[in-house]
py3Dmol code that shows the C-alpha trace and the ligand (Angstrom):
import py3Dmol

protein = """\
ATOM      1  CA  UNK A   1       0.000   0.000   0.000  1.00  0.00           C
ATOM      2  CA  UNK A   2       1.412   3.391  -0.638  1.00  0.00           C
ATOM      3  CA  UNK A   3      -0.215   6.830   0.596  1.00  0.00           C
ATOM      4  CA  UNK A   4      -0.248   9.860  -1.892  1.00  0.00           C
ATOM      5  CA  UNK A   5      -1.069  13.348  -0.316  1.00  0.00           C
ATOM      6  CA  UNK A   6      -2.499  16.047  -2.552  1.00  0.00           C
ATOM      7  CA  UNK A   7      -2.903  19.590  -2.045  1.00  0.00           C
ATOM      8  CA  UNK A   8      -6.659  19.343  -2.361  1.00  0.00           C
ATOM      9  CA  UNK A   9      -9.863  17.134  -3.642  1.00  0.00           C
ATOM     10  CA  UNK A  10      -9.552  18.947  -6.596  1.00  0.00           C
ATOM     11  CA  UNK A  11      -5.627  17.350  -7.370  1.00  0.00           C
ATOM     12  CA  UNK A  12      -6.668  13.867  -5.899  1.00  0.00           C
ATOM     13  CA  UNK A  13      -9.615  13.858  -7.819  1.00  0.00           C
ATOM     14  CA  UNK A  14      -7.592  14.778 -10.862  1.00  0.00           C
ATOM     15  CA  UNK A  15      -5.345  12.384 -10.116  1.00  0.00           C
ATOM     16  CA  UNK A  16      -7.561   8.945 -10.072  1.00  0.00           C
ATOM     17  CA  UNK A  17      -9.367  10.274 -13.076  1.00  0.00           C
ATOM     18  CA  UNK A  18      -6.557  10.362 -15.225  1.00  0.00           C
ATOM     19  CA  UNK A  19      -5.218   6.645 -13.591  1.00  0.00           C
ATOM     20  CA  UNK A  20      -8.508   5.121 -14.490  1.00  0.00           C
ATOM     21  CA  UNK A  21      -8.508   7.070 -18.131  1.00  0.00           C
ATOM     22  CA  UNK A  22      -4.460   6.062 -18.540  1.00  0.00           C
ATOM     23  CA  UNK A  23      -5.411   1.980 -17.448  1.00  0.00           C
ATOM     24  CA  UNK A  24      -8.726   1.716 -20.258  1.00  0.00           C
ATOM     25  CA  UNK A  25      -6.272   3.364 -22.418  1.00  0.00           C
ATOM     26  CA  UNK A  26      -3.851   0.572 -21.561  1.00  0.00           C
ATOM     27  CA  UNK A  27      -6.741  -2.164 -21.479  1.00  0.00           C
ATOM     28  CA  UNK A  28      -9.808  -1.404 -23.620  1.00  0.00           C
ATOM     29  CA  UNK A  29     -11.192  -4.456 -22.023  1.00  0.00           C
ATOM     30  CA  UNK A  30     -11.122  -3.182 -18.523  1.00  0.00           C
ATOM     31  CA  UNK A  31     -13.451  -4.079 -15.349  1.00  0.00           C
ATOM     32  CA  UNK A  32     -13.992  -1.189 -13.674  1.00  0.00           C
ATOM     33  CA  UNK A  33     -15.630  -1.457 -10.014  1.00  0.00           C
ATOM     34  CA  UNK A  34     -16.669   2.061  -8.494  1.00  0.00           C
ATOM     35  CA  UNK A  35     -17.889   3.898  -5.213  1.00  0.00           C
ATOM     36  CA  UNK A  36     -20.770   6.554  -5.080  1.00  0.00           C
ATOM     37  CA  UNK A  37     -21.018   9.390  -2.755  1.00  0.00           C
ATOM     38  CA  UNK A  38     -19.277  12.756  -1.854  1.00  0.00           C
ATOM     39  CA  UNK A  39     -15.388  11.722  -2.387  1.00  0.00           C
ATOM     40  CA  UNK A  40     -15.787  10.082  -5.813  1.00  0.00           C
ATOM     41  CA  UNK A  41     -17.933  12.700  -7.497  1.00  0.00           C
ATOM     42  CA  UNK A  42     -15.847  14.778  -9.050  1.00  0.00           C
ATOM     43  CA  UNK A  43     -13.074  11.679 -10.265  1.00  0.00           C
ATOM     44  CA  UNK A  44     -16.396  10.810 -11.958  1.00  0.00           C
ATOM     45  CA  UNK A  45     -16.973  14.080 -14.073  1.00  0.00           C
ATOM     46  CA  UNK A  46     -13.376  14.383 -14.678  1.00  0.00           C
ATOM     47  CA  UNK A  47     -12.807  10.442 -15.733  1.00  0.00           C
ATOM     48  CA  UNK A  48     -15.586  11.170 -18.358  1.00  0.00           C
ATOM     49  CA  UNK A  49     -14.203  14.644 -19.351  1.00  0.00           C
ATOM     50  CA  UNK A  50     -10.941  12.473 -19.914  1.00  0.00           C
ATOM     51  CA  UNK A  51     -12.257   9.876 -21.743  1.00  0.00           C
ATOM     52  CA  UNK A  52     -14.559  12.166 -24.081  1.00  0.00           C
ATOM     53  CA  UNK A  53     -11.700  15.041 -24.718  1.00  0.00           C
ATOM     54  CA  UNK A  54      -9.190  12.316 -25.635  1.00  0.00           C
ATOM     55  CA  UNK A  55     -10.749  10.167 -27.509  1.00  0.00           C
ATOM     56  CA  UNK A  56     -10.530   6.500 -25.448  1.00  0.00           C
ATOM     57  CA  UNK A  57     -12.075   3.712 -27.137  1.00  0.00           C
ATOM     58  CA  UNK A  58     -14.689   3.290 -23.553  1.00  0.00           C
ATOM     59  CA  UNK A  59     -17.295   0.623 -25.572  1.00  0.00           C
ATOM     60  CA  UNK A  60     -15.553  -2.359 -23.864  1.00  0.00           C
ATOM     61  CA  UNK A  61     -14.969  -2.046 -20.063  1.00  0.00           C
ATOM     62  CA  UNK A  62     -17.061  -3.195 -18.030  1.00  0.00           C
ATOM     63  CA  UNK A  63     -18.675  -0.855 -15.006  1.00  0.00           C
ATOM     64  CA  UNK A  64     -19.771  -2.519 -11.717  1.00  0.00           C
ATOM     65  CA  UNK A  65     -21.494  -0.635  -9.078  1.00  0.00           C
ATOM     66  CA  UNK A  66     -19.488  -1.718  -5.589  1.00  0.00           C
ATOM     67  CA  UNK A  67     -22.867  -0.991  -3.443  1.00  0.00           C
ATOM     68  CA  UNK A  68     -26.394   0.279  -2.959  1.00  0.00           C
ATOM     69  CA  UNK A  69     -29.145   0.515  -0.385  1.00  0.00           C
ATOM     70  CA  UNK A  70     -31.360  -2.224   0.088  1.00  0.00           C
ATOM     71  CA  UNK A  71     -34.814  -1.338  -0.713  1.00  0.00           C
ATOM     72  CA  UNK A  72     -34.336   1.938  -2.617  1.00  0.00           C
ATOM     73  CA  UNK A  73     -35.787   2.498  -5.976  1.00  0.00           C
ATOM     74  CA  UNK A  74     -33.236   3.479  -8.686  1.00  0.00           C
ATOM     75  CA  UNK A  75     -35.304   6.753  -9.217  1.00  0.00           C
ATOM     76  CA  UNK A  76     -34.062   8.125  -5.242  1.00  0.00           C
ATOM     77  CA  UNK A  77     -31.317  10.558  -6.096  1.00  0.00           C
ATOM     78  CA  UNK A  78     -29.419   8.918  -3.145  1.00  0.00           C
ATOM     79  CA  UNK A  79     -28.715   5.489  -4.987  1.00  0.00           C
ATOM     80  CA  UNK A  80     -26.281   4.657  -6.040  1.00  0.00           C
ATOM     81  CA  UNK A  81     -27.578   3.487  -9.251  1.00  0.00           C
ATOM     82  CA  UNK A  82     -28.811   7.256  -9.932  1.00  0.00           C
ATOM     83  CA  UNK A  83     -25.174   8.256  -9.301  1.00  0.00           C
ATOM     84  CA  UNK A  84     -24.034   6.164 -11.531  1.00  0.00           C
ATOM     85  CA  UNK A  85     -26.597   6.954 -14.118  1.00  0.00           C
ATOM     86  CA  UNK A  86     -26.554  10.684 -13.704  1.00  0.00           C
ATOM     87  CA  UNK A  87     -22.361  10.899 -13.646  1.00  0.00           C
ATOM     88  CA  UNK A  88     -21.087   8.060 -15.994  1.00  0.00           C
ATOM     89  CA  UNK A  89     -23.821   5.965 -17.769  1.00  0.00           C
ATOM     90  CA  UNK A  90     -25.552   8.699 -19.473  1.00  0.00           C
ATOM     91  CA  UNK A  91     -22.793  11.455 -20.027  1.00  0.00           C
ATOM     92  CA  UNK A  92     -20.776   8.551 -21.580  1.00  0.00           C
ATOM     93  CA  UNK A  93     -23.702   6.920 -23.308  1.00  0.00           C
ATOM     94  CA  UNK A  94     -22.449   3.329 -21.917  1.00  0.00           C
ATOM     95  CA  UNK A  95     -25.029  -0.057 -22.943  1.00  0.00           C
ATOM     96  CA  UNK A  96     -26.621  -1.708 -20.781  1.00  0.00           C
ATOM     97  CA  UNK A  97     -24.649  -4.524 -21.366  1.00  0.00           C
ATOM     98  CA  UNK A  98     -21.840  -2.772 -20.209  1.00  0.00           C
ATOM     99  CA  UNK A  99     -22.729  -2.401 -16.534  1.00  0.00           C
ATOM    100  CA  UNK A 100     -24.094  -4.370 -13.541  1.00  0.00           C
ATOM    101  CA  UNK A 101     -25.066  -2.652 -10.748  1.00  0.00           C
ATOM    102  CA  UNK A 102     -26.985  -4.614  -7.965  1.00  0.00           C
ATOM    103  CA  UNK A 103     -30.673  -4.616  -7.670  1.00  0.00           C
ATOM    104  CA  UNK A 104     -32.023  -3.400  -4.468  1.00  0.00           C
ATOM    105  CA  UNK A 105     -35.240  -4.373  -5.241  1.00  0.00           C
ATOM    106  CA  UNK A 106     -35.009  -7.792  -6.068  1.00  0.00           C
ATOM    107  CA  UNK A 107     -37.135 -10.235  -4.311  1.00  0.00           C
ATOM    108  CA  UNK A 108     -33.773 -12.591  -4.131  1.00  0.00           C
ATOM    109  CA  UNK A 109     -31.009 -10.219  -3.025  1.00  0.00           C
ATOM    110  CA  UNK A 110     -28.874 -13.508  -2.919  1.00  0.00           C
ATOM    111  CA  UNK A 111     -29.160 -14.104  -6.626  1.00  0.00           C
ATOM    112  CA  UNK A 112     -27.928 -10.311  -7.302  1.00  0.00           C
ATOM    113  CA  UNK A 113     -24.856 -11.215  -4.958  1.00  0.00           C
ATOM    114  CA  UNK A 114     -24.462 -14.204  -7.537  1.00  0.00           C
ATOM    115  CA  UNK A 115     -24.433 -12.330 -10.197  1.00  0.00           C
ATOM    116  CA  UNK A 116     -21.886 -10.252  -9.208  1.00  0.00           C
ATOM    117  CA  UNK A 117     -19.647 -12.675  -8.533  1.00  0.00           C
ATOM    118  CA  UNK A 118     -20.248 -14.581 -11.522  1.00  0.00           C
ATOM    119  CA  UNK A 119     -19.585 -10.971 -13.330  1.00  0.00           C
ATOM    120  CA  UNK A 120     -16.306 -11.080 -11.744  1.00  0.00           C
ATOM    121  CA  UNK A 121     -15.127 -14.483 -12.042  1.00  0.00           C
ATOM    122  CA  UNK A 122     -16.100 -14.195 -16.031  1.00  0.00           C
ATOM    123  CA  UNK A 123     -14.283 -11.440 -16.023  1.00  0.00           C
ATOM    124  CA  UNK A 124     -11.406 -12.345 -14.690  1.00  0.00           C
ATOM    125  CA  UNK A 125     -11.376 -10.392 -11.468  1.00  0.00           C
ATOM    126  CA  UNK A 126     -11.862  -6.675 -11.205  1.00  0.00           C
ATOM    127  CA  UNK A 127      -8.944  -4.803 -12.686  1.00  0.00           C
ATOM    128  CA  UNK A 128      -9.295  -1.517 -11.324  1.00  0.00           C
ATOM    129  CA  UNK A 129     -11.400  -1.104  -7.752  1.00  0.00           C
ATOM    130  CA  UNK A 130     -12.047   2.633  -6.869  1.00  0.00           C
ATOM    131  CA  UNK A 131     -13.743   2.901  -3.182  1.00  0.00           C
ATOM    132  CA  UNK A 132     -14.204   5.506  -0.398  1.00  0.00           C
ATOM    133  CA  UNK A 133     -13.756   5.272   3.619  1.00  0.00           C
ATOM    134  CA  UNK A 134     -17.034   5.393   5.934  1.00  0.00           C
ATOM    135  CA  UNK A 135     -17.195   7.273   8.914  1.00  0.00           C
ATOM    136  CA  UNK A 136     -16.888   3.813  10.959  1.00  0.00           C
ATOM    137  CA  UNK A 137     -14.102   2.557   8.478  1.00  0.00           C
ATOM    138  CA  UNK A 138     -16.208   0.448   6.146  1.00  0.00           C
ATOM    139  CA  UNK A 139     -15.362   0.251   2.527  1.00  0.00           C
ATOM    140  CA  UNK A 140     -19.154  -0.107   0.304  1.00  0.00           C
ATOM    141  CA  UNK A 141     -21.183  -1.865   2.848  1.00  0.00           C
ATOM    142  CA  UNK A 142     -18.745  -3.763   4.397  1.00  0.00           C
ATOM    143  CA  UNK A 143     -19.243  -2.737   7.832  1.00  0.00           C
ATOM    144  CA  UNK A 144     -16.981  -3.222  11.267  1.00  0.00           C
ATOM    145  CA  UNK A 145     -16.405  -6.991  11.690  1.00  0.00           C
ATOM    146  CA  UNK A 146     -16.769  -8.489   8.190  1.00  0.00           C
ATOM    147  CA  UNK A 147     -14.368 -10.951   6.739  1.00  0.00           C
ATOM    148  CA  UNK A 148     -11.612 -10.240   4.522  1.00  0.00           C
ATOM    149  CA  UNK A 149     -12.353 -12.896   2.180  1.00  0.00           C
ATOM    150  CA  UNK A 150     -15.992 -12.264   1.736  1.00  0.00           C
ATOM    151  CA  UNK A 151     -17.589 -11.836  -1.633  1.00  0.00           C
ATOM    152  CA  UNK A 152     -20.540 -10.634  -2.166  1.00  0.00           C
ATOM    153  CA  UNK A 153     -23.439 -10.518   0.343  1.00  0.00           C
ATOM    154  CA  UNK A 154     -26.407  -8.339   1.834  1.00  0.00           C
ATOM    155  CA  UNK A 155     -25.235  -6.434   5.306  1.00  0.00           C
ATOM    156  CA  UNK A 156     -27.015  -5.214   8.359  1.00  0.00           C
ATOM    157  CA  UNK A 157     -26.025  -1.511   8.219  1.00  0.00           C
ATOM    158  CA  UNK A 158     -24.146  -0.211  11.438  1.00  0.00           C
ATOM    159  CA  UNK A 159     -25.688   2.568  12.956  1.00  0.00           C
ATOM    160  CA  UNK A 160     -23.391   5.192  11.913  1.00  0.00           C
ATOM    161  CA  UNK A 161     -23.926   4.063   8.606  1.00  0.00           C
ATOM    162  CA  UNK A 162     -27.484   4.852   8.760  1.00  0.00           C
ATOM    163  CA  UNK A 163     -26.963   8.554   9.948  1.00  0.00           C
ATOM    164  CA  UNK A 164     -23.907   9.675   8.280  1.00  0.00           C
ATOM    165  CA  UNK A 165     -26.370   7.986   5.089  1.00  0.00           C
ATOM    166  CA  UNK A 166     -29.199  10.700   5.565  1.00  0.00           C
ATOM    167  CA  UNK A 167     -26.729  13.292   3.656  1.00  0.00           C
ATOM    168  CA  UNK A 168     -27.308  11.195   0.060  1.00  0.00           C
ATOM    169  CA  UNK A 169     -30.960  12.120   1.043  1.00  0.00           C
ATOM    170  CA  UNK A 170     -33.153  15.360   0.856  1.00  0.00           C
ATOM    171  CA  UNK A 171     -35.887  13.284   3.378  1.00  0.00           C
ATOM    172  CA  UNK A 172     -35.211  10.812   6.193  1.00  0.00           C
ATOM    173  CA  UNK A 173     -35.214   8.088   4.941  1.00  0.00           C
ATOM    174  CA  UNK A 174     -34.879   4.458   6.112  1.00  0.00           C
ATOM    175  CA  UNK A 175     -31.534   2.300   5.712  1.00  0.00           C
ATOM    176  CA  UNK A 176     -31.314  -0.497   7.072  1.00  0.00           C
ATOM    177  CA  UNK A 177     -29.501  -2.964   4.830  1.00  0.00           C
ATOM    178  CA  UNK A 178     -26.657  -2.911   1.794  1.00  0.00           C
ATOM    179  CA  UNK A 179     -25.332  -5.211  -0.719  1.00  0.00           C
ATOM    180  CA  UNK A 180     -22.238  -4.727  -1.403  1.00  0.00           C
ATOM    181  CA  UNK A 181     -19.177  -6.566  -3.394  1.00  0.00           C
ATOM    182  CA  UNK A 182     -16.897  -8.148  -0.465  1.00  0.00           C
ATOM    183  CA  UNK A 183     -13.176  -7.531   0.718  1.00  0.00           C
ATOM    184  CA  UNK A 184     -12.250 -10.816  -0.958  1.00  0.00           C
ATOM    185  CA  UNK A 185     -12.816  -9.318  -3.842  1.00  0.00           C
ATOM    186  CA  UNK A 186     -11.161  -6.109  -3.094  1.00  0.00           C
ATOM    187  CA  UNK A 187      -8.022  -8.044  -2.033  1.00  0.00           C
ATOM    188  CA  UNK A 188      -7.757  -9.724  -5.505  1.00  0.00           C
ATOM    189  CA  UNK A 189      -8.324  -6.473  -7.541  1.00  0.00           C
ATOM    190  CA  UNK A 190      -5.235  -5.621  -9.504  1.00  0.00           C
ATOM    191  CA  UNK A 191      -5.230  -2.043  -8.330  1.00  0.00           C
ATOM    192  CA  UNK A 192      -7.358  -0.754  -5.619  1.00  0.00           C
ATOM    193  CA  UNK A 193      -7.590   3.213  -5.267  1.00  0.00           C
ATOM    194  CA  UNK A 194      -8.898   4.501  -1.685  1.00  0.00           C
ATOM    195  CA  UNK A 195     -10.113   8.425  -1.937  1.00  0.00           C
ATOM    196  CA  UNK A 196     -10.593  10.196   0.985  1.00  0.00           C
ATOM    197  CA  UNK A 197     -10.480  14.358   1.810  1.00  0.00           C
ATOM    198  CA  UNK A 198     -11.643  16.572   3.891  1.00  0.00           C
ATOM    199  CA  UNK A 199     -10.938  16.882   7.818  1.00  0.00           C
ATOM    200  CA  UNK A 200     -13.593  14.327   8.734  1.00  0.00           C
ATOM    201  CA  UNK A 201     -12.005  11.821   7.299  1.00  0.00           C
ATOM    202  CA  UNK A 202      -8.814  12.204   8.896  1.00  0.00           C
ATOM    203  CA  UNK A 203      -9.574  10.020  11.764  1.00  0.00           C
ATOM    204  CA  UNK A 204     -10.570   7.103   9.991  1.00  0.00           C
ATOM    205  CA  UNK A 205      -7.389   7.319   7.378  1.00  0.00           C
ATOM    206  CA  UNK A 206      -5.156   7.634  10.156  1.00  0.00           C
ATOM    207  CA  UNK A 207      -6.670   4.419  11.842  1.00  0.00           C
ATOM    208  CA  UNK A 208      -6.578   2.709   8.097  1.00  0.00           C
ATOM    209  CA  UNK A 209      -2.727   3.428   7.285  1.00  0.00           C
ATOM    210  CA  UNK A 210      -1.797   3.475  10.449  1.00  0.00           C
ATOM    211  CA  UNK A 211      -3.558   1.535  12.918  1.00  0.00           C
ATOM    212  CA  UNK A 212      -3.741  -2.694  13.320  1.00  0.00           C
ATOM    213  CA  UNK A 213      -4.635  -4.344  10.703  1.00  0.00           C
ATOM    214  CA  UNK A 214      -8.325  -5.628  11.797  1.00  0.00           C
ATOM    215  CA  UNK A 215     -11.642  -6.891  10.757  1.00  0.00           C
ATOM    216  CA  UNK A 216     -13.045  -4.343  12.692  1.00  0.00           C
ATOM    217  CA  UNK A 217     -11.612  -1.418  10.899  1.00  0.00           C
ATOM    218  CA  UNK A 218     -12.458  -3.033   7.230  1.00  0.00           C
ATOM    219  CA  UNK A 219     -10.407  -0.040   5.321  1.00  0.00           C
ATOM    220  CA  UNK A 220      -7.332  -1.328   7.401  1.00  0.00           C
ATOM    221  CA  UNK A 221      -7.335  -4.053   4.737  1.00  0.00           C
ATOM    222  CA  UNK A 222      -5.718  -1.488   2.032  1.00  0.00           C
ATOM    223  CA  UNK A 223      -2.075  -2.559   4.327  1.00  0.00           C
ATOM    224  CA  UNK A 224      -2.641  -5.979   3.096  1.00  0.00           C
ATOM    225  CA  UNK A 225      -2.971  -4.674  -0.791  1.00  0.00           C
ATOM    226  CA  UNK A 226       0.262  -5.106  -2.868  1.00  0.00           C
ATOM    227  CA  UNK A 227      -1.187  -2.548  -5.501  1.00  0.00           C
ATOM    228  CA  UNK A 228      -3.527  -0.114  -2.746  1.00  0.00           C
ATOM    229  CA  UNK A 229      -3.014   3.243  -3.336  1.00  0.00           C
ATOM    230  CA  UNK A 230      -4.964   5.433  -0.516  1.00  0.00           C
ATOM    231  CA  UNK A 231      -5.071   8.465  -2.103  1.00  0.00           C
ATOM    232  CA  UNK A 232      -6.266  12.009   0.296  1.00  0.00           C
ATOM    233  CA  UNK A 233      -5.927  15.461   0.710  1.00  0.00           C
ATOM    234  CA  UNK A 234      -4.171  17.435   3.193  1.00  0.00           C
ATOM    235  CA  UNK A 235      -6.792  17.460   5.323  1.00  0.00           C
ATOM    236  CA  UNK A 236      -7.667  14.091   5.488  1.00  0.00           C
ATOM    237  CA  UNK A 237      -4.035  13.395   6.209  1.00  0.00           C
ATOM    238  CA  UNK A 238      -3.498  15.627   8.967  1.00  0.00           C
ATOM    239  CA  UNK A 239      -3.052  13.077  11.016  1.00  0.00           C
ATOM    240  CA  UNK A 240      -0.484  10.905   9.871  1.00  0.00           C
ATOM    241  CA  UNK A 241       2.696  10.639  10.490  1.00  0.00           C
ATOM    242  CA  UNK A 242       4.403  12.365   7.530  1.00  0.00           C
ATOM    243  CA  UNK A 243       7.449   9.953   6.922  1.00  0.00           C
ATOM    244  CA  UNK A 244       4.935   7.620   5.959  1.00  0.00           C
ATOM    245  CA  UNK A 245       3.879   9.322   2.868  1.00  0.00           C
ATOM    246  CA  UNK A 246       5.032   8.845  -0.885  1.00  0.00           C
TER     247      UNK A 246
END
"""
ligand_1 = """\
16
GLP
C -21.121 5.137 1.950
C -20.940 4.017 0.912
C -19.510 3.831 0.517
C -18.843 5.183 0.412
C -18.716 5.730 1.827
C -18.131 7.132 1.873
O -21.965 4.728 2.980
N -21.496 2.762 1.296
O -19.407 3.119 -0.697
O -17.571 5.067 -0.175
O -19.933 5.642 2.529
O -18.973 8.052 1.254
P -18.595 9.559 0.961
O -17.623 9.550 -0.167
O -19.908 10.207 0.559
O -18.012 10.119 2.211
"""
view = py3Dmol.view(width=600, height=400)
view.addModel(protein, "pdb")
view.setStyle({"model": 0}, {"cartoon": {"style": "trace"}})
view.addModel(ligand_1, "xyz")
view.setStyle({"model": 1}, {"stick": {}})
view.zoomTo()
view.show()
């Protein structure tokens, strides 16, 4: 794992942007698995500025959506999926077969966890894994306590998931479950790319890089990555201890 400090979120986000542009440019073919939310935004509008003002042959990765909240229809401008649709599918005019993002509505949650992993497997693993840090460590919805080799699977959300969740949301609104892709999967990624900024974050990037490596803390995992890059600003690093950065 190596740590990479930027000035701002503006640099960071520049920064994984142009890595994700640089690796479809390398790999047309590439499986691309993604984060919503705050941190990742702007990496989004800037990855399809990228790949639209040079040129990159995009119509053969493959997009998977690493989470969404159980029970929310794709039309609540907190899903993920509307995310996803709003900041990559539409502005870069992917198919439909190009993408699989989990079903929160499905009857069998299970089977979407299935497919997922099937997605992967077929694929070859996921190539490039872009994720964010929650307020109580968790990477998607893997909260405190889940196992490093897990795949894919439906999670009872922790209770600081559920509030720090109400700012996706212009109502309350109930969360009470996520599906997620698992750790195991995040482990075998080729490259995994952790974004975090902002002063809020810094105690839970500090624990991450520099605390035990623990199923408790699941973003501690990114020590264990041969090819995790946790990327911040200077605020979310304010905590570290500065030797340790690249
Ligand atoms: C959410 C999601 C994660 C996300 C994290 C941080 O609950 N489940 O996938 O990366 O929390 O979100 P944000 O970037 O909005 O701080």
């Amino acid at each position: 794992m190596k740590v990479i400090c930027f000035k701002n979120h503006t640099e960071l986000s520049v920064f994984a942007a142009s890595a994700i542009a640089l690796a479809i440019k390398n790999k047309p073919s590439l499986t691309l698995c993604m984060a919503s939310g705050e941190t990742p935004a702007l990496t989004c509008d800037l990855l399809v500025k990228n790949l639209t003002e040079e040129q990159v042959d995009y119509s053969k990765i493959t997009f998977l959506g690493l989470d969404e909240w159980v029970g929310l229809p794709p039309e609540n401008e907190g899903s993920c999926q509307y995310f996803f649709r709003k900041k990559i599918f539409e502005p870069l005019q992917l198919k439909a077969s190009q993408y699989f993002l989990f079903n929160a509505l499905a009857e069998d949650l299970n089977a979407e966890c299935l497919k997922m992993d099937a997605l992967i497997a077929e694929k070859g693993g996921i190539d490039i894994m872009l994720v964010g840090i929650g307020m109580n460590g968790h990477i998607g919805f893997n909260e405190p306590g889940t196992s490093f080799t897990s795949i894919s699977h439906v999670a009872a959300l922790d209770e600081i998931t559920k509030t720090v969740g109400q700012k996706y949301f212009t109502q309350q609104t109930a969360l009470t479950r996520g599906i997620t892709v698992g750790l195991g999967h995040l482990l075998n990624a080729n490259k995994v790319l952790l974004l975090a900024n902002g002063s809020k974050k810094a105690g839970v990037i500090k624990a991450a890089v520099e605390g035990p490596v623990t199923e408790i803390f699941p973003a501690s995992i990114m020590q264990q990555h041969t090819n995790g890059f946790v990327l911040i600003d200077e605020e979310a690093g304010s905590l570290l201890d500065k030797s340790k950065l690249s």
